[in-house]
N, C-alpha and C positions, 0 to 999 in steps of 0.2 A: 563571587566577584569581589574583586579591592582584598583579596585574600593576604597580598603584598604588606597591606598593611597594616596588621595585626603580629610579625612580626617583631620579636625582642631581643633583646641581645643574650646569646646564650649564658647559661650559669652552668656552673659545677651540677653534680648531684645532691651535692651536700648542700649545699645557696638554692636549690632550685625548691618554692616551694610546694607543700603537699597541697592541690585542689580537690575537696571533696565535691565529687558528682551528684547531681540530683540522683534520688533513689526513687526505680519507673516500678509500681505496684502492677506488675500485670493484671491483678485478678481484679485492680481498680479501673481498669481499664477496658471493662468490657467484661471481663469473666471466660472469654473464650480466646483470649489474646494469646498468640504463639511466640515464640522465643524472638524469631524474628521482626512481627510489630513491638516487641519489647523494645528489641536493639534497635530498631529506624526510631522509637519516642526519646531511646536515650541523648542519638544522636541529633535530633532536633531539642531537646533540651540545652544542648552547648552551643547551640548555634547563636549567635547574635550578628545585630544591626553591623556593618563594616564600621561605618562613619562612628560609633556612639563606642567602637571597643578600640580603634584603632590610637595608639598609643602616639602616634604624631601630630595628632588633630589634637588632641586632649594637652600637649607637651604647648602648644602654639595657643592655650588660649581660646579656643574654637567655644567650648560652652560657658554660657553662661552659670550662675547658681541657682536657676530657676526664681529669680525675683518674678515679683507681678509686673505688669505693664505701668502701675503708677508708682511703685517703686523705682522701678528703672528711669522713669520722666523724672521723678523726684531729684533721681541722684545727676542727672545727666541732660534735661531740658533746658537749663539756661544756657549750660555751654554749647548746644545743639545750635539753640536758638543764635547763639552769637556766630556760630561758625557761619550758619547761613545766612546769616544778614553780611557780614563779610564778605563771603563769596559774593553775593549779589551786588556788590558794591565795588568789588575787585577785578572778579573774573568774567567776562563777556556772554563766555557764553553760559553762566549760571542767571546772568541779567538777560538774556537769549530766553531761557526757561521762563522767568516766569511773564514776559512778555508774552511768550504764546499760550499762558496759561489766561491771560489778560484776552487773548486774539480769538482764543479758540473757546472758553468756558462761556465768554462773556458777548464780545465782540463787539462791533460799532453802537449796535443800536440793544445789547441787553436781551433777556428773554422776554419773549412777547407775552402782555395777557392776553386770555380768551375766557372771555366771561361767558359762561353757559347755563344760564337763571334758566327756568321754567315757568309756566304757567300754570294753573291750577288743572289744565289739561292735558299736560305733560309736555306740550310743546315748547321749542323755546320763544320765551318772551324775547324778540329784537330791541323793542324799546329799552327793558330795563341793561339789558347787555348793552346796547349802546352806550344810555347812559352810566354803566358801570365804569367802559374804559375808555367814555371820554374825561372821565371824574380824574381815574388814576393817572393820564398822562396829564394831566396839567396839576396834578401833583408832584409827579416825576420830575419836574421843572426845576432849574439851579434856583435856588433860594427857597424853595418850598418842603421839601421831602427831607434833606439833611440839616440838622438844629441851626449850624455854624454858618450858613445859607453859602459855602465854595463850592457844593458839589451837587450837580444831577443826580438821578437815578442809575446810570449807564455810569458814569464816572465812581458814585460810592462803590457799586458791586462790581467794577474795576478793581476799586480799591480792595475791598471787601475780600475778591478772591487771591488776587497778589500778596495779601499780608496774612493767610490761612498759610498760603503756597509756600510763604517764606518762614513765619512763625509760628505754624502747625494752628494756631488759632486768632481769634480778634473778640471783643467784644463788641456786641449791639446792644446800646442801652434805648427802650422805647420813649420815649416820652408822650403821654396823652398828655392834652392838652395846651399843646405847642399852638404857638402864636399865628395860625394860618388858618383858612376855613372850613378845611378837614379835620383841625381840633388833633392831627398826628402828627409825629416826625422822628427820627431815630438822629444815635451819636455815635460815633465808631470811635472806639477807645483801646488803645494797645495793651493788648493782655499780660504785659507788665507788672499791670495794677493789679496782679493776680498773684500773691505772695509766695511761689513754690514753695519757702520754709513754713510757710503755715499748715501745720499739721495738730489735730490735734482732737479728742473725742469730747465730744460734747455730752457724753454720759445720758441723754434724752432718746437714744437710738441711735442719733445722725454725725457725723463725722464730718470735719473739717479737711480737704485732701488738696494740697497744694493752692488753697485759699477758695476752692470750692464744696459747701454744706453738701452732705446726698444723705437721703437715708439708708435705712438698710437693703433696699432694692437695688441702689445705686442714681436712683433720679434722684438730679440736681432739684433741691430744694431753693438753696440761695448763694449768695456769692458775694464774697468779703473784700472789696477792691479797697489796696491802698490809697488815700485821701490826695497823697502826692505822687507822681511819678518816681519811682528809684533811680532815675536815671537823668534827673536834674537836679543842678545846687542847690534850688530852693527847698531843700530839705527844710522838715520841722526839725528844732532842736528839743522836740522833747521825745522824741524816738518813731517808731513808727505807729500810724495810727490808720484803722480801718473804717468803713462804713458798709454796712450789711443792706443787700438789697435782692428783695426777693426773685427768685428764678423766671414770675412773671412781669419784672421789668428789665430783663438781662437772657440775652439770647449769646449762645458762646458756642457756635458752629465747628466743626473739624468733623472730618470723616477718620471712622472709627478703623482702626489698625489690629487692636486685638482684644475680644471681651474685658468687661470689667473696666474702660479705659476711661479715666475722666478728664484728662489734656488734650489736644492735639499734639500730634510732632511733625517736626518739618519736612514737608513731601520728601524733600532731594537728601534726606540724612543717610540712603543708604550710598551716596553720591558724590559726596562730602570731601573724602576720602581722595577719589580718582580726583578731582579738580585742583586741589591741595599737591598733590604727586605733579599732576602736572605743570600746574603753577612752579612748583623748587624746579622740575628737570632743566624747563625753559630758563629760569635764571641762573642754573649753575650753566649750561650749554654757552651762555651769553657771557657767562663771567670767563669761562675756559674760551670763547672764542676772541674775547678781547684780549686775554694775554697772550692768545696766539701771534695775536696781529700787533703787539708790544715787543719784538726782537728788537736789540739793540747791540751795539758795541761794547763789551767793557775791556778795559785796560788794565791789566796784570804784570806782575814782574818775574823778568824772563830770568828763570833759573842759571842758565846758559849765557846770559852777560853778566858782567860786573857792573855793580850799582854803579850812575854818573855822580861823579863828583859836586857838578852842578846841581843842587835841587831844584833848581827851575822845572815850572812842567814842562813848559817846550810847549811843541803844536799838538795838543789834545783837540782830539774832535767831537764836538758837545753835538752836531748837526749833519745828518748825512746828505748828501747832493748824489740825486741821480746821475750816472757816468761818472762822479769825482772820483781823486786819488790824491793824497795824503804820505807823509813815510809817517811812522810809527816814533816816538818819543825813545831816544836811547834808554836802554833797559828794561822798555816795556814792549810789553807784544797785546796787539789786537784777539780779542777773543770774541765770537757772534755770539750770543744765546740762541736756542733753536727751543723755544718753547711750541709746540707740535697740539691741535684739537684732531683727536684721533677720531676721527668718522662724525658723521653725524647724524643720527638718528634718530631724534627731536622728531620729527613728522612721523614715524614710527610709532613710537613711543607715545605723541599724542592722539592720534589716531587709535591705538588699542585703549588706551585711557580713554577717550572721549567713546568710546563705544560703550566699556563698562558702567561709564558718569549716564550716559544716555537709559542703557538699560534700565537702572536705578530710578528714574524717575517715568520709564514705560514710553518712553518717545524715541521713533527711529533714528539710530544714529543719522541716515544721511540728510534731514531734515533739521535737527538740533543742532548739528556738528558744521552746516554748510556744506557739505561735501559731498556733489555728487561725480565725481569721477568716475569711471566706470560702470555707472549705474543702467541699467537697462532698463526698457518702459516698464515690463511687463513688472521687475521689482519694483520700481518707484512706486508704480501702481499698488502693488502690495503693501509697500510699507506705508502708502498714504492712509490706505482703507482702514489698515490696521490703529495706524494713530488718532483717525474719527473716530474709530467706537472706542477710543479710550476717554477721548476730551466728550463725549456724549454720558459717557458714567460720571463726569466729573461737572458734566449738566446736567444730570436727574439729580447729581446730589446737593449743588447750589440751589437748586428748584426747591430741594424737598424740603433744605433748612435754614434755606437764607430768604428766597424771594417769597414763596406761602406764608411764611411765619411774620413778615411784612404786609403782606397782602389783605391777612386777614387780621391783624392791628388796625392799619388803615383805614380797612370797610366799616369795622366796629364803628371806630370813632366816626368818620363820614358821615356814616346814617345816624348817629347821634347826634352831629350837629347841622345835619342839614346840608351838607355838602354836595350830594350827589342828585341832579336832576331827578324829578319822577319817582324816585324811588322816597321810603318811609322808614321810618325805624324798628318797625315790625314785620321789613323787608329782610335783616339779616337773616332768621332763620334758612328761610330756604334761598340765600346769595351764599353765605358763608362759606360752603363747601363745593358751588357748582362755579367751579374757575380749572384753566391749566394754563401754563406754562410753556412757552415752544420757544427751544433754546437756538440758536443762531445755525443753519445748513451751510454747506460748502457748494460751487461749482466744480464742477466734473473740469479735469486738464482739457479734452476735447469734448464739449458741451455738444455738439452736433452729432457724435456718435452717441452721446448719454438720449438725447433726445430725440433717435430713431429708436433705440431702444425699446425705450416708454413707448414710443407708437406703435410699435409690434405688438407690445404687449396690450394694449390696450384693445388694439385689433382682434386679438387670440382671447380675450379677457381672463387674462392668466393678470392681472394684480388691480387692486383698488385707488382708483383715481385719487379718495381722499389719504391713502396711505401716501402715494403719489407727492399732493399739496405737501401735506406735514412733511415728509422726509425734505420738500426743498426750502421748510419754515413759511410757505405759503399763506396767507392767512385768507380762507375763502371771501368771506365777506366782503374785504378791503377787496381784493383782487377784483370781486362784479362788480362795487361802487364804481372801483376804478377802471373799467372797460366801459359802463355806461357815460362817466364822464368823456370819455376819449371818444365813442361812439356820437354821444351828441355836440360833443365840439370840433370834431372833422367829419362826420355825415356827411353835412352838404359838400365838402371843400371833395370828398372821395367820390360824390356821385357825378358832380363837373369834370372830376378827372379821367371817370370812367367815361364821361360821352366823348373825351377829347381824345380815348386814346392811351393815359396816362397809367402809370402803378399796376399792380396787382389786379386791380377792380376791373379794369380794362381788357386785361387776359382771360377774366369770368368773365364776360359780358360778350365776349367774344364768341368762346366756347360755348355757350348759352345759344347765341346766333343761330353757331351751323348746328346743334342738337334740332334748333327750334323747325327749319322746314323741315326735314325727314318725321317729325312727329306730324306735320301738320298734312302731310303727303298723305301718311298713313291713316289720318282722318279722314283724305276723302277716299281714299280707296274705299275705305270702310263704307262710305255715304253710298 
């Protein structure tokens, strides 16, 4: 296969040169090998990859030189970083991207806790879970949870995931001790202050790699942030200067692209590229359409008269009037320019581009791109499904390393200083680790077909009610509080409306009715 391309341009005999062939050991090969398993090993011996031999791919740049993954960030993350802060700044729908990275990771209300303590019985403690996340959300509160008191919980991990999204990473600096009654609070800091050019061995083990310490494992030990922003005047004038803070006060989230990797890179860098293409075609298309629309008159001198004696211009015409007419200046003749935009292909063009920009960052084109023309249910349907289990991986992974790794900061300190109702400080042990996370569900396009569904199944008991809840971000608890609320503040209003006739309750009460004498027939029969 791709055999096409392994193809070279022929040589002499003399220029053509000598390939020595591996040399096939029969007798190493078994001992009982015939001539012919000799000749099929030889010929799988010259066999290679198409793509890795093929002499066009190799001429185009196609491989790399096998650098590491931090090598490659090294040489290549700031300008990454810049492309796609650009783009997101310039291009729509690359600002489209990480909005639904914002809509879909994050969503209005954030991932939910669910505090899941036990008792020394194994069951769960309701108290202490209560009071766990009634603690967190009035920490979650604007001016409580973030240092700079701008931002909520829901708005930082907004932020949080838009600026991984955009600049492959961010830093979270913790701070215990913070001026609030949980004694916590975090600071989200642009990884900026993360000195790509600082490289360098510290001779102890551990290594300095684009301003982050690791040792020889590769875990982040610490992290060297620049004192100032690089990217503001208020530069020191005595050069650049660092401060060292350990890896347990410095959280620096990205999901991992390929072993070994100690930066993040920007989701959409394989994407970069197509949005960029499309950006120039659109402004040359617009540049070519305006000179189309630029014909004009110019005035030349007519080979075929004799220059006028008079240099006067005479009646030159600077301004054309629809239906006008003019005579021509003696010895000159009118000439149109016919400046021509041959086809226009622009919606082509971005169309195939915004599929490939789209691919690149794992999101349906016709959903990123706006564009559903042509689309039929049954694909729409498919590329939705497909695009929530992708925004659901990029919610286990905000889960695993942004919101737990806050979570259980918080609780620390909390029961340290007394924050959290009911609970003691020799509660953390067994709180610590009994929490989850439930990242934001979607509605079904037609919810009343989703929700016969579920009732079939339920009927057939072919799936689990509480798999059920989670998949639509249910939170049980909250949902019977809040049916016993509802239940006991229209009870009465629904059992008046049932004796008048009224609602639903009324249609039971009916029904109930004619059941009610055929049972009671059948009593006295019995009697």
């Amino acid at each position: 296969m791709f055999s096409f391309l392994r193809k070279t341009p022929t040589k002499s005999p003399s220029e053509e040169p000598v390939r020595k062939e591996p040399v096939i050991d029969a007798t190493a090969l078994g001992g009982n090998t015939n001539a012919r398993d000799a000749k099929r090993h030889k010929a799988y011996a010259q066999q290679r990859f198409a793509a890795a031999s093929s002499p066009r791919i190799k001429s185009n740049g196609f491989f790399s030189a096998g650098l590491s993954v931090d090598e490659t960030l090294r040489r290549d993350l700031m300008r990454l970083k810049a492309a796609s802060r650009a783009a997101g700044e310039d291009v729509g729908y690359m600002k489209r991207y990480f909005s639904m990275v914002q809509t879909h990771v994050i969503g209005d209300k954030g991932p939910r806790l669910h505090a899941e303590v036990r008792d020394k019985r194994g069951e769960l403690d309701k108290i202490a879970n209560q009071s766990i996340e009634k603690g967190f959300m009035q920490w979650a509160k604007l001016g409580v949870c973030e240092i700079s008191g701008r931002m909520d919980l829901v708005a930082a991990a907004q932020l949080i995931a838009k600026t991984v999204c955009q600049d492959g990473d961010i830093i979270i600096r913790h701070i215990d001790g913070a001026p609030n009654k949980f004694g916590y609070a975090f600071q989200l800091l642009e990884a900026d202050l993360l000195d790509v050019t600082l490289n360098k061995d510290l001779g102890n083990g551990n290594r300095i790699k684009m301003g982050v310490e690791i040792d020889k494992w590769g875990r982040h030990t610490a992290y060297h942030l620049l004192t100032n922003h690089p990217g503001e005047f208020t530069w020191s004038s005595n050069g650049k200067r660092y401060m060292r803070l350990t890896a347990d006060e410095v959280t620096l989230p990205f999901p991992m692209f390929r072993p070994g990797q100690t930066r993040g890179v920007p989701w959409a860098h394989a994407s970069l590229l197509d949005f960029h293409d499309i950006g120039g075609y659109r402004e040359s298309s617009l540049v070519a359409s305006r000179i189309a629309a630029s014909n004009m008159v110019m005035y030349e001198r007519d080979p075929e008269q004799e220059a006028p004696e008079d240099e006067e211009e005479g009646d030159f015409i600077f301004e054309l009037d629809p239906g006008g007419a003019a005579i021509t200046p003696e010895g000159y003749r009118a000439k149109e320019t016919n400046f021509q935009h041959h086809g226009d292909s622009v919606a082509d063009f971005q169309k195939a581009g915004l599929k490939g920009a789209f691919a690149g960052v794992d999101v349906n084109y016709s959903t990123g791109g706006n564009d559903y023309e042509g689309v039929s249910w049954s694909s729409l349907r498919q590329a939705v499904l497909e695009d929530r289990e992708h925004w659901k991986r990029h919610q286990g992974w905000f889960i695993s390393q942004v919101m737990s790794v806050i979570y259980k900061r918080w609780l620390k300190n909390a029961l340290l200083h007394g924050g959290i109702e009911n609970l003691m400080p020799f509660d953390l042990e067994r709180s610590v680790e009994a929490f989850s996370f439930k990242g934001r569900r979607w509605q079904w396009v037609d919810p009343l077909k989703d929700e016969q569904a579920i009732g079939a199944a339920m009927e057939n008991f072919t799936c689990n009610p509480m798999d059920i809840l989670n998949e639509k971000g249910v939170d049980i608890d909250a949902m019977a509080e809040g049916w016993g609320t509802y239940l006991s503040a229209l009870g009465p209003v629904m059992e008046i409306a049932s004796k008048l006739g009224i609602g639903k309750a009324a249609k039971l009460a009916v029904a109930t009715a004619k059941a009610a004498p055929s049972e009671k027939g059948d009593d006295d029969e019995t009697e």
